[in-house]
N, CA, C and O atoms as CSV, one atom per row, in Angstrom:
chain,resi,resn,atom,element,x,y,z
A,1,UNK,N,N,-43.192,-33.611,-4.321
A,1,UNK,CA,C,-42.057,-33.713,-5.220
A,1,UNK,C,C,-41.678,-35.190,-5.372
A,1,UNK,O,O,-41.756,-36.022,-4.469
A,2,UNK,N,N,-41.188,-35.449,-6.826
A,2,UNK,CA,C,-41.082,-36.838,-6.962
A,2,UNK,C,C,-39.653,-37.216,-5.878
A,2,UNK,O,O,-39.004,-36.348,-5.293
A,3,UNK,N,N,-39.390,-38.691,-5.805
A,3,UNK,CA,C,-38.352,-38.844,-4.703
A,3,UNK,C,C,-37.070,-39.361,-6.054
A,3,UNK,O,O,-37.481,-39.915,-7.074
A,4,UNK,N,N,-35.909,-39.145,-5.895
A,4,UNK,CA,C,-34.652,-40.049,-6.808
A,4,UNK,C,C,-34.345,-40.816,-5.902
A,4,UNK,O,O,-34.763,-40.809,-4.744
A,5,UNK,N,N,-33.726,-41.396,-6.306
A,5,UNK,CA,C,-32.681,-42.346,-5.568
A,5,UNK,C,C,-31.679,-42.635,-6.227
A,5,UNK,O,O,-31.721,-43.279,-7.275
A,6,UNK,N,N,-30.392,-42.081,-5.561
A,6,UNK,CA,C,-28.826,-42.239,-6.271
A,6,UNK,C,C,-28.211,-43.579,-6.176
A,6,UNK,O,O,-28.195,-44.170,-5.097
A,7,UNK,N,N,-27.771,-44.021,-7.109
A,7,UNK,CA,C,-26.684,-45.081,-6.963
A,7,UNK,C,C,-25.543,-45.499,-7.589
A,7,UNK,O,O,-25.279,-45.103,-8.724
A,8,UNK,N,N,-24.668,-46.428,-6.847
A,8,UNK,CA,C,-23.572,-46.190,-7.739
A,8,UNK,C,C,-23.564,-47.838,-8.359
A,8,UNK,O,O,-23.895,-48.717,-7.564
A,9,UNK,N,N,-23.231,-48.186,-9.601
A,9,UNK,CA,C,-23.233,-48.613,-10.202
A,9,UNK,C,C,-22.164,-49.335,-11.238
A,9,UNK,O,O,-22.274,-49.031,-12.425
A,10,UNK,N,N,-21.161,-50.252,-10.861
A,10,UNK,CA,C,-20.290,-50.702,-12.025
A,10,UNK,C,C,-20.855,-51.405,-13.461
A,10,UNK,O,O,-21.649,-52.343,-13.530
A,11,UNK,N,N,-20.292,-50.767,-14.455
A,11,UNK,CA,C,-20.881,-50.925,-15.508
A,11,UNK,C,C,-19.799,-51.109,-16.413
A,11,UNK,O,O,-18.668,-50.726,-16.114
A,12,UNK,N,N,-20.131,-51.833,-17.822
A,12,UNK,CA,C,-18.979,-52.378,-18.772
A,12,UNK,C,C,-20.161,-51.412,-19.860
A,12,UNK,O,O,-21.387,-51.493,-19.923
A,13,UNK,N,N,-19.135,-50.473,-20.666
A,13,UNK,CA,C,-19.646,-50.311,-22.415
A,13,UNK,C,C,-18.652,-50.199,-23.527
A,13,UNK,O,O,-17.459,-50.287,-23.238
A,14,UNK,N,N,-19.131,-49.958,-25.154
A,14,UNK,CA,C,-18.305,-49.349,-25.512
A,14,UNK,C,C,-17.668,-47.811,-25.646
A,14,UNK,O,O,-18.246,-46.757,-25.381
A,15,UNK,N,N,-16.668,-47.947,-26.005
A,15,UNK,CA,C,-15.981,-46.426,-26.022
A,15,UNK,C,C,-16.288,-45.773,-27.311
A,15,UNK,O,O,-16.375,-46.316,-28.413
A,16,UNK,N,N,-16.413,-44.746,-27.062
A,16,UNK,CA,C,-17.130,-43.775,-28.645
A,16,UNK,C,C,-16.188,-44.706,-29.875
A,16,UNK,O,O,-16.811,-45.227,-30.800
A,17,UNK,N,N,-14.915,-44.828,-29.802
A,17,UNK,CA,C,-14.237,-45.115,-31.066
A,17,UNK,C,C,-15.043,-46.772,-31.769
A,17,UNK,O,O,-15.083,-47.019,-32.974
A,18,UNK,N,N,-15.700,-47.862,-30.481
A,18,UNK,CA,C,-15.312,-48.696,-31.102
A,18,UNK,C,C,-17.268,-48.555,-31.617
A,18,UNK,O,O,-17.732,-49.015,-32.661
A,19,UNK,N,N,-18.048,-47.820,-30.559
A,19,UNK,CA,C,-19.862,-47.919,-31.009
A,19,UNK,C,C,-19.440,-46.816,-32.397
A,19,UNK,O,O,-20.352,-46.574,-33.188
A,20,UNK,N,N,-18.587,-46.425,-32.551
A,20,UNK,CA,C,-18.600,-45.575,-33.976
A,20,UNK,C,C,-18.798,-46.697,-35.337
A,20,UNK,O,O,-19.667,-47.071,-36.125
A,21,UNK,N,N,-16.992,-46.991,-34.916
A,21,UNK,CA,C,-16.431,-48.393,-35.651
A,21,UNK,C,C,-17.586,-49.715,-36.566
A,21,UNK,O,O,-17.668,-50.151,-37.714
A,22,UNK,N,N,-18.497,-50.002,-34.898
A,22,UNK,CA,C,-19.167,-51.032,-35.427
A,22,UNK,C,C,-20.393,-51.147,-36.188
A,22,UNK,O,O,-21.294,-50.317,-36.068
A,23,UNK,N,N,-20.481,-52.392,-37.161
A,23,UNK,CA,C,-21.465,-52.168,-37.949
A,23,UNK,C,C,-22.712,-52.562,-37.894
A,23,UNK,O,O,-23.092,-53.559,-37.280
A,24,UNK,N,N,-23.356,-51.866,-38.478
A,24,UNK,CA,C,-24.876,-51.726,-38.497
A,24,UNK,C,C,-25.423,-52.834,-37.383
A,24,UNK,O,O,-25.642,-52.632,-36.188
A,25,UNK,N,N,-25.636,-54.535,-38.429
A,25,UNK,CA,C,-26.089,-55.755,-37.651
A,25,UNK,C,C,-25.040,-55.809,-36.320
A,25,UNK,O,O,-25.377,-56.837,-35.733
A,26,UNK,N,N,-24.040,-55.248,-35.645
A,26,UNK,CA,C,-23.562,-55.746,-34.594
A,26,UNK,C,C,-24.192,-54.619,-33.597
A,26,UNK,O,O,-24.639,-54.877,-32.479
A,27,UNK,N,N,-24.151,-53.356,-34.178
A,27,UNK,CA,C,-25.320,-51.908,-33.254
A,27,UNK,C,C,-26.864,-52.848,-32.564
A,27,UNK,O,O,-27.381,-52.944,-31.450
A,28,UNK,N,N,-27.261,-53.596,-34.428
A,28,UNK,CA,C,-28.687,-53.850,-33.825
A,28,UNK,C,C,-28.354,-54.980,-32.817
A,28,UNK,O,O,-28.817,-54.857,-31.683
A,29,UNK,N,N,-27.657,-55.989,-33.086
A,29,UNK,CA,C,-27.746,-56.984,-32.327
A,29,UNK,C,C,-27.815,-56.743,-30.536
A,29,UNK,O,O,-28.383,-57.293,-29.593
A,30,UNK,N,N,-26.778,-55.464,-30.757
A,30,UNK,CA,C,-26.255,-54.991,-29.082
A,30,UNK,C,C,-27.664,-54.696,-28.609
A,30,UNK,O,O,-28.262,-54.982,-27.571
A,31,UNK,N,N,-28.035,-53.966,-29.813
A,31,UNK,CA,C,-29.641,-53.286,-28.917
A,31,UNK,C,C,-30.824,-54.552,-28.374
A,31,UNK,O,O,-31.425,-54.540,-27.300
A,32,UNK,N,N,-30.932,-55.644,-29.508
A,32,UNK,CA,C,-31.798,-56.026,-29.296
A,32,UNK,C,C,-31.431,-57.166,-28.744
A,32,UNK,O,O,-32.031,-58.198,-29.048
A,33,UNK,N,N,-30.068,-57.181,-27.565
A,33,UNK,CA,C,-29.613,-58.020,-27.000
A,33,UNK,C,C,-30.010,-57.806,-25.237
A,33,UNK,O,O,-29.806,-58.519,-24.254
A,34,UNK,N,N,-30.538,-56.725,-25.392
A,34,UNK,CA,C,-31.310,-56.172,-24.552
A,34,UNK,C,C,-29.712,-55.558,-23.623
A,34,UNK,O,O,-29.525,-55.729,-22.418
A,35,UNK,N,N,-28.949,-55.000,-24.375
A,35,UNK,CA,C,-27.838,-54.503,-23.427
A,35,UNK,C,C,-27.802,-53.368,-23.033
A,35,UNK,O,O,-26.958,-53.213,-22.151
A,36,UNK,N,N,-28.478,-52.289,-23.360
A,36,UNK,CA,C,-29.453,-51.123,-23.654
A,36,UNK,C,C,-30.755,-50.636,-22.332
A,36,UNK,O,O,-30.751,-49.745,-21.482
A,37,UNK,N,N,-31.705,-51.641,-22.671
A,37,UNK,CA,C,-32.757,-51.479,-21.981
A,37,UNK,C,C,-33.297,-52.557,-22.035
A,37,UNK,O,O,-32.790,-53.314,-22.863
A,38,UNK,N,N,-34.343,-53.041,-21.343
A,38,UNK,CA,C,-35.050,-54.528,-21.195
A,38,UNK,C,C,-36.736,-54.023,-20.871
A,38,UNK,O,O,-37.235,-52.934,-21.154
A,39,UNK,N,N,-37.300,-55.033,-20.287
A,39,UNK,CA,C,-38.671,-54.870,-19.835
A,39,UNK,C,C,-38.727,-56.451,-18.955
A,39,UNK,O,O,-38.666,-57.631,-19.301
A,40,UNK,N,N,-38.887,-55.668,-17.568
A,40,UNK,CA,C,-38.648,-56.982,-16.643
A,40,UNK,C,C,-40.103,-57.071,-16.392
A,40,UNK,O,O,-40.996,-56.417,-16.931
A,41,UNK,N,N,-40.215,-58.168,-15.307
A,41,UNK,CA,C,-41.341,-58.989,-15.103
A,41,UNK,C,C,-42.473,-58.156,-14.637
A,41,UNK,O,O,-43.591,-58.657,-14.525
A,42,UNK,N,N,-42.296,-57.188,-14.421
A,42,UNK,CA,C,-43.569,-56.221,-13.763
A,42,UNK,C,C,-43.519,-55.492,-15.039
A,42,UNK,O,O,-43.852,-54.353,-14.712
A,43,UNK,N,N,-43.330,-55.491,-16.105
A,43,UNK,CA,C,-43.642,-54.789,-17.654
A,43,UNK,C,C,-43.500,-52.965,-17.401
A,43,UNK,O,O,-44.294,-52.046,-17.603
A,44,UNK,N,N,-42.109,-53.012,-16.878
A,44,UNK,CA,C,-41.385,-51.868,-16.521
A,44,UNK,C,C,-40.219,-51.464,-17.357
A,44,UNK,O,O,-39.172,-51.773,-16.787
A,45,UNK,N,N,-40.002,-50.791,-18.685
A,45,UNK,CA,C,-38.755,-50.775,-19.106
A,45,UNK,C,C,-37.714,-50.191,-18.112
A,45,UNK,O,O,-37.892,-49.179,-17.433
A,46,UNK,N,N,-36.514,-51.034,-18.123
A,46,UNK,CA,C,-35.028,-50.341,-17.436
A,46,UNK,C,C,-34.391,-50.555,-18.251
A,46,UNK,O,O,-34.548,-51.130,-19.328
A,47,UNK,N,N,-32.871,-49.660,-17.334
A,47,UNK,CA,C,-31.632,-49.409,-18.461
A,47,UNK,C,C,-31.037,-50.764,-17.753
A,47,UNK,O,O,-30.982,-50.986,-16.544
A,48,UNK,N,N,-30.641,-51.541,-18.738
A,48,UNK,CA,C,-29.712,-52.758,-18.455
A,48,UNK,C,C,-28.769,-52.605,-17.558
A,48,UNK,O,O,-28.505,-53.378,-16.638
A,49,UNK,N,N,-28.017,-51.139,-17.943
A,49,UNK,CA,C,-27.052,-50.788,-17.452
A,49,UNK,C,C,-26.508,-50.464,-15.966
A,49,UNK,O,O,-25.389,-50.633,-15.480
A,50,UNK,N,N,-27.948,-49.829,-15.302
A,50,UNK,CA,C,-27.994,-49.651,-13.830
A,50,UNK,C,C,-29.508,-50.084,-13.425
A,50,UNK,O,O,-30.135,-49.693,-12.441
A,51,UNK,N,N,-29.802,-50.703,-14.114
A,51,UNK,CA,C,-31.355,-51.142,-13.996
A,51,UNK,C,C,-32.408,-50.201,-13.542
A,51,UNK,O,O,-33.388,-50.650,-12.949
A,52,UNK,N,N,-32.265,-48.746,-13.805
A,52,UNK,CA,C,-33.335,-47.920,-13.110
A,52,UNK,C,C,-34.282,-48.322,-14.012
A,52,UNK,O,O,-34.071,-49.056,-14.978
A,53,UNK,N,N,-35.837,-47.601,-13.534
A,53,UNK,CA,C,-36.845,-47.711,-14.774
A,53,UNK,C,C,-36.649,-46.443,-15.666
A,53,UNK,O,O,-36.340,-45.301,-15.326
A,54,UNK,N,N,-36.988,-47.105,-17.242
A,54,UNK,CA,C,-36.757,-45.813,-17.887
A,54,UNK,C,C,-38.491,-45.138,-18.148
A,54,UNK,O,O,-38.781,-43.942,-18.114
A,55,UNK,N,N,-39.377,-46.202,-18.383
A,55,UNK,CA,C,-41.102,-45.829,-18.397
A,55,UNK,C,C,-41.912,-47.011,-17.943
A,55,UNK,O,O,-41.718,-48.181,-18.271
A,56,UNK,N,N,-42.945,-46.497,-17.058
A,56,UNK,CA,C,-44.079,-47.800,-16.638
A,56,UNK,C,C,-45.394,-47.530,-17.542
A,56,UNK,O,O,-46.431,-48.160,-17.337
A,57,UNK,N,N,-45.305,-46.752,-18.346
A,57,UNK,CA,C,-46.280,-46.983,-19.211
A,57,UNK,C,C,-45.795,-46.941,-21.098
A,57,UNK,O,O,-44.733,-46.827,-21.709
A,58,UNK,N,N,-47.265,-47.108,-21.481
A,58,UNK,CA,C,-46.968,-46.875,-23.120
A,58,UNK,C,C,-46.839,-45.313,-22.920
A,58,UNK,O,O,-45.717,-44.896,-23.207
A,59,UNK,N,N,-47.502,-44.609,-22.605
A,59,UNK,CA,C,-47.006,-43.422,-22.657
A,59,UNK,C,C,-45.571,-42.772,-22.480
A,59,UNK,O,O,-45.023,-42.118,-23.367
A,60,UNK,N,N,-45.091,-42.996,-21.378
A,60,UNK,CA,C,-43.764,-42.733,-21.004
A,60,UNK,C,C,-42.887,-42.952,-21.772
A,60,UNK,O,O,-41.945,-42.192,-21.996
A,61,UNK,N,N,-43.119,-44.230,-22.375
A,61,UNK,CA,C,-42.176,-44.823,-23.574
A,61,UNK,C,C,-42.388,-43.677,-24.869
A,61,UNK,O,O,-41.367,-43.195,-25.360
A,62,UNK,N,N,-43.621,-43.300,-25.353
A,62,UNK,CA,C,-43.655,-42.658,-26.274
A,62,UNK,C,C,-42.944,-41.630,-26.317
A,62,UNK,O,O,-42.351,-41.265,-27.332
A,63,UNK,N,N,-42.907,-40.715,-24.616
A,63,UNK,CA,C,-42.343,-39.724,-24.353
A,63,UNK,C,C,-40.893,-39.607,-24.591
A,63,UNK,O,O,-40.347,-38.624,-25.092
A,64,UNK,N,N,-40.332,-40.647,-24.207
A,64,UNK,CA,C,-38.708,-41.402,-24.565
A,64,UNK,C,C,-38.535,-41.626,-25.552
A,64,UNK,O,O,-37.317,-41.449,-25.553
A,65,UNK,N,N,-38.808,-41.953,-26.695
A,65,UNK,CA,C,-38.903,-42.213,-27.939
A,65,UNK,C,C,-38.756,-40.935,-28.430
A,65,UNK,O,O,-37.747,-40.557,-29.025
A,66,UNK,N,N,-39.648,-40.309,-28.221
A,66,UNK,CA,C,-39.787,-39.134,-28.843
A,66,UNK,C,C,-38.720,-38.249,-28.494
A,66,UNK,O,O,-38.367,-37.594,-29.475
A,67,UNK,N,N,-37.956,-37.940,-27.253
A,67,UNK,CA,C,-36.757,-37.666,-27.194
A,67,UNK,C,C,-36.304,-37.849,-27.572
A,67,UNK,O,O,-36.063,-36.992,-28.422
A,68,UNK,N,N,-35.544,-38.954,-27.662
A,68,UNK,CA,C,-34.442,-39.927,-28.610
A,68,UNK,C,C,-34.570,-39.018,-30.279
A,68,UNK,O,O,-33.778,-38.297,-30.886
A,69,UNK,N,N,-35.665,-39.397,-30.506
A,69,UNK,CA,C,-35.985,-38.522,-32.125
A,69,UNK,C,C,-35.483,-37.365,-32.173
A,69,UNK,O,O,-35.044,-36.954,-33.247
A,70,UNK,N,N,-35.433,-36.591,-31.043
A,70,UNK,CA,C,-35.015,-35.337,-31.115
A,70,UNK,C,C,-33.681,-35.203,-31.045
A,70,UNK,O,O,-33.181,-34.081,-30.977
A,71,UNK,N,N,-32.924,-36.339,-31.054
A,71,UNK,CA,C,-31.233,-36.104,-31.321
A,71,UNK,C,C,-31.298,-36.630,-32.472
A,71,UNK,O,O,-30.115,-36.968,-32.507
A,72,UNK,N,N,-31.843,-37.099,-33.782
A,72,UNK,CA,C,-31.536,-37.288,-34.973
A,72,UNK,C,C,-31.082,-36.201,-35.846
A,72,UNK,O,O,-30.683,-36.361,-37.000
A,73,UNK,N,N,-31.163,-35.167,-35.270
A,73,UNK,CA,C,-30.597,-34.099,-36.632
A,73,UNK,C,C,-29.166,-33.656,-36.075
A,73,UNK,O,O,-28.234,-33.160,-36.708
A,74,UNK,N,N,-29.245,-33.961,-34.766
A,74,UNK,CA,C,-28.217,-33.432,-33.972
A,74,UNK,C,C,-26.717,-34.480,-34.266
A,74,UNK,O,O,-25.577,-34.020,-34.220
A,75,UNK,N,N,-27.019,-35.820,-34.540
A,75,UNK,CA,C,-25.736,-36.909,-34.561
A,75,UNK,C,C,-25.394,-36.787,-35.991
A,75,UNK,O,O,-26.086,-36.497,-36.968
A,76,UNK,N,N,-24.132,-37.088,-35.858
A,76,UNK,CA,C,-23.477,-37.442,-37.615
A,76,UNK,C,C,-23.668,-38.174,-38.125
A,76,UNK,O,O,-23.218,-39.199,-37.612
A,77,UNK,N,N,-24.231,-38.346,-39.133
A,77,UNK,CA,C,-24.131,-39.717,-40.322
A,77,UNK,C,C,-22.628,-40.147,-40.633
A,77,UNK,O,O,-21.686,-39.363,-40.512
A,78,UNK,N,N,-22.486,-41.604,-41.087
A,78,UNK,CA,C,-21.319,-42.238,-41.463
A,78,UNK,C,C,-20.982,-41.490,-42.957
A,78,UNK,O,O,-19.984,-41.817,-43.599
């Protein structure tokens, strides 16, 4: 069985009202500010946020991706 490991983690985000609020170029900027997720020196994506890994391969990533896709019908448009 795979192993977890719990942790606790202080973290800063926004609150639904203001990631609603903001626009488009300030969404992308956040993302590609790497505040989100990164890819550190061992070419491991993590969440910025608590730094776990989110995939160690191209695959994994695809797998994540492809999740993600699967909440597009599910969120509201502006």
């Amino acid at each position: 069985m795979a192993e977890k490991i719990k942790v606790k983690v202080e973290t800063e985000w926004f609150d639904i009202p203001t990631l609603y609020d903001m626009r488009d170029d300030e969404f992308e900027r956040h993302v590609n500010d790497d505040e989100l997720f990164y890819v550190d020196h061992h070419e491991i994506a993590r969440s910025s946020i608590a730094g776990y890994p989110i995939a160690t391969t191209k695959e994994q990533l695809d797998i994540v991706i492809a999740h993600l896709e699967s909440f597009r019908d599910t969120l509201r448009s502006r």
